[in-house]
C-alpha positions in Angstrom: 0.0 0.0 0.0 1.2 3.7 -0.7 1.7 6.0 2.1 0.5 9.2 2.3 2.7 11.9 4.1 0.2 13.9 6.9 0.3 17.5 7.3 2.0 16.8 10.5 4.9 15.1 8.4 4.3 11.7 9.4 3.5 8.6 6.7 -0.3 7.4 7.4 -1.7 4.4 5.1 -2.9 5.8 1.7 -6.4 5.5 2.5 -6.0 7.9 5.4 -5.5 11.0 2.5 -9.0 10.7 1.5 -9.7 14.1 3.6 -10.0 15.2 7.5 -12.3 13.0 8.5 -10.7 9.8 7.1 -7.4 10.6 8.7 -8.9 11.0 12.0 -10.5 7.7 12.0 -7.1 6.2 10.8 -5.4 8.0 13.5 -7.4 7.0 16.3 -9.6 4.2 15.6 -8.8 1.6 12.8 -6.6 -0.9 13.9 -7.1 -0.1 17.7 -8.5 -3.0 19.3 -11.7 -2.9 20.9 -13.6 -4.9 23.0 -17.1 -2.9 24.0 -19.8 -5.0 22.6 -21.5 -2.0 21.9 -19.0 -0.7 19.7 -18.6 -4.2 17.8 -22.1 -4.2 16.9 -21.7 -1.0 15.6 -18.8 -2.0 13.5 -20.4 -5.3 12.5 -23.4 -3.3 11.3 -21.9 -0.6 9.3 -19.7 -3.0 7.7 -22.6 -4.7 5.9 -24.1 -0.6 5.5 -20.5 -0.3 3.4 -20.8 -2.9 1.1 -20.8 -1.7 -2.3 -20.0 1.7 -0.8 -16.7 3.9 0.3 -16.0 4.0 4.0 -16.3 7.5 3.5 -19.4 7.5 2.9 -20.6 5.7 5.9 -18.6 7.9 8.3 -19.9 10.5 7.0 -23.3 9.4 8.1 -22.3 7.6 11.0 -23.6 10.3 13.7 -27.3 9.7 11.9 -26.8 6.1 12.2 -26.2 6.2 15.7 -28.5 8.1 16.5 -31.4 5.9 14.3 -30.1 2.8 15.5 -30.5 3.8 19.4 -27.2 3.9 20.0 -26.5 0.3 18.5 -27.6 -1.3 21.4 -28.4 -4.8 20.3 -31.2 -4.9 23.3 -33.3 -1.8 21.6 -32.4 -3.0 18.3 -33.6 -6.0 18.3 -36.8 -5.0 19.0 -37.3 -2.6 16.3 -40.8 -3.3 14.3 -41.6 -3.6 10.1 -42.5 0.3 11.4 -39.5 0.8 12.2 -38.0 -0.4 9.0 -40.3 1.7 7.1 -39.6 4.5 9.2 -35.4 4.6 8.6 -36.2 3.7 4.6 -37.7 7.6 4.6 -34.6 8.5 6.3 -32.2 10.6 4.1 -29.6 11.0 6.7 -28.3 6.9 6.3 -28.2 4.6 3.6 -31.9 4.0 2.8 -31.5 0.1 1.8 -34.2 -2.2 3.1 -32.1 -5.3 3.0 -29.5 -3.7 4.9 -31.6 -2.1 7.5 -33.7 -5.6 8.0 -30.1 -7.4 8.1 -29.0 -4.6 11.5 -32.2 -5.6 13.1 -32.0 -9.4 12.7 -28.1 -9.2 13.4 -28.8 -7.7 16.7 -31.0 -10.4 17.7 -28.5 -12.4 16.5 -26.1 -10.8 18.6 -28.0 -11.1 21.9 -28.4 -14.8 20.9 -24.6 -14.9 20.6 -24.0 -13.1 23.8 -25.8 -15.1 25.8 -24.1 -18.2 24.5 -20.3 -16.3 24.6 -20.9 -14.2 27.3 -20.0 -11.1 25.5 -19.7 -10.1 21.6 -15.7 -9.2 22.2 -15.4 -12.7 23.6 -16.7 -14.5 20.2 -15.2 -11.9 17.8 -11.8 -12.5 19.5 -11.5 -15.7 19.3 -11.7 -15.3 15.3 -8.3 -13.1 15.6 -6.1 -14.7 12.8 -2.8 -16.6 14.7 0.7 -15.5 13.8 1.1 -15.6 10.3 -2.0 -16.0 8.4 -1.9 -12.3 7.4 1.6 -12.6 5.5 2.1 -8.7 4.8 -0.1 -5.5 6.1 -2.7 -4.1 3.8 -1.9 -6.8 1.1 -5.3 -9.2 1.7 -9.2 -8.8 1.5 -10.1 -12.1 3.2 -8.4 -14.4 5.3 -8.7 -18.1 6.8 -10.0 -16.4 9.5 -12.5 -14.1 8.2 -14.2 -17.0 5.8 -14.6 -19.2 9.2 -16.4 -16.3 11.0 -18.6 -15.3 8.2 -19.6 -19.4 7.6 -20.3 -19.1 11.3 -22.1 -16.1 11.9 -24.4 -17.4 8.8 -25.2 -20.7 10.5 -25.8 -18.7 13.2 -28.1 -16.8 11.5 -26.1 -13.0 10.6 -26.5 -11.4 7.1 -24.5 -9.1 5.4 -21.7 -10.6 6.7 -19.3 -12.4 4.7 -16.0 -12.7 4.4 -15.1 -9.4 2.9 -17.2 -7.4 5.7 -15.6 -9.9 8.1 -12.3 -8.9 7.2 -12.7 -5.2 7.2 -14.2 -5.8 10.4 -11.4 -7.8 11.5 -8.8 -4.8 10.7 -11.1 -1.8 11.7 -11.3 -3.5 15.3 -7.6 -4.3 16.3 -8.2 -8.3 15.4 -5.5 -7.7 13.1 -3.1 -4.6 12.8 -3.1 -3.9 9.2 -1.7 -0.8 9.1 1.2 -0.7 6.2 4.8 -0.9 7.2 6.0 2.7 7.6 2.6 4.2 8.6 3.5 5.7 11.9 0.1 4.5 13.7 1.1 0.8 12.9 3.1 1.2 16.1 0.7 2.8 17.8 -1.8 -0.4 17.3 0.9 -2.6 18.0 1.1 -1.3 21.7 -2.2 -1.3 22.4 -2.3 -4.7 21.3 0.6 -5.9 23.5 -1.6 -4.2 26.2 -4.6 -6.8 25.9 
């Protein structure tokens, strides 16, 4: 991947040029690892909202999403109604695609299905973190091993808009793997919070 040189100086990944906003999130989310549920099924969601999409595009509209989506709390969302549905499809503020908005709703029952069995989201997603050397170079790979075998799950289990794409993005945007490029001054960054777990 080509690196793009900050206005502070310092390489970033590419991606991270694509304005502001992007190199914000590159800075001090992607790649960090987390382990709120709340925050996973946030992820987990607006992966599937990207597909087909940029990333820009969804941050951008994240705030609206959040705020729609109560907060994505998988308790509140998982009761949303067919109203409710209809209600976010007149809603110009997210991405107004019915398949999408269904998939958040039934993922989220899904997700307290999958807490309850787990214990926690973090606890499942984690244990889906690709072992030492299945990821043979940062920012060369789309899918992994590792991100096939949690999409074939999470289907069994029920998810959509999940597969092994969305899983893998997931997988780098939430510290499973660090995938920022060599050189990219935040690799290191990710790498000690990592250690830290």
């Amino acid at each position: 991947m080509d690196l793009y040189v900050a206005p502070d100086g310092q390489p970033r990944c590419g991606w991270a040029a694509d304005g502001p906003l992007m190199l914000g999130y590159h800075d001090t989310e992607w790649g960090f690892p987390v382990h709120d549920d709340h925050r996973l099924f946030e992820k987990v969601s607006l992966e599937g909202f990207q597909s087909g999409l940029s990333w820009r595009t969804i941050l951008t509209k994240r705030p609206a999403f959040r705020e729609v989506f109560e907060g994505f709390d998988p308790v509140r969302v998982a009761l949303f109604t067919d109203d409710d549905v209809e209600r976010l499809l007149t809603d110009a503020r997210i991405i107004r695609h019915r398949g999408k908005i269904e998939a958040v709703v039934n993922n989220a029952a899904r997700a307290l299905e999958l807490m309850d069995d787990a214990g926690s989201l973090a606890a499942y997603f984690w244990t889906w973190a690709p072992p030492a050397g299945e990821i043979v170079a940062p920012a060369t790979m789309t899918t992994s091993p590792s991100s096939i075998a949690m999409a074939k799950d999470l289907k069994k289990r029920g998810w959509k808009f999940v597969g092994p794409t969305t899983a893998f993005a997931f997988m780098q945007a939430m510290g499973l793997i660090n995938d920022h490029a060599e050189g990219c001054t935040t690799r290191g960054a990710v790498e000690e919070a990592r250690h830290r777990l």
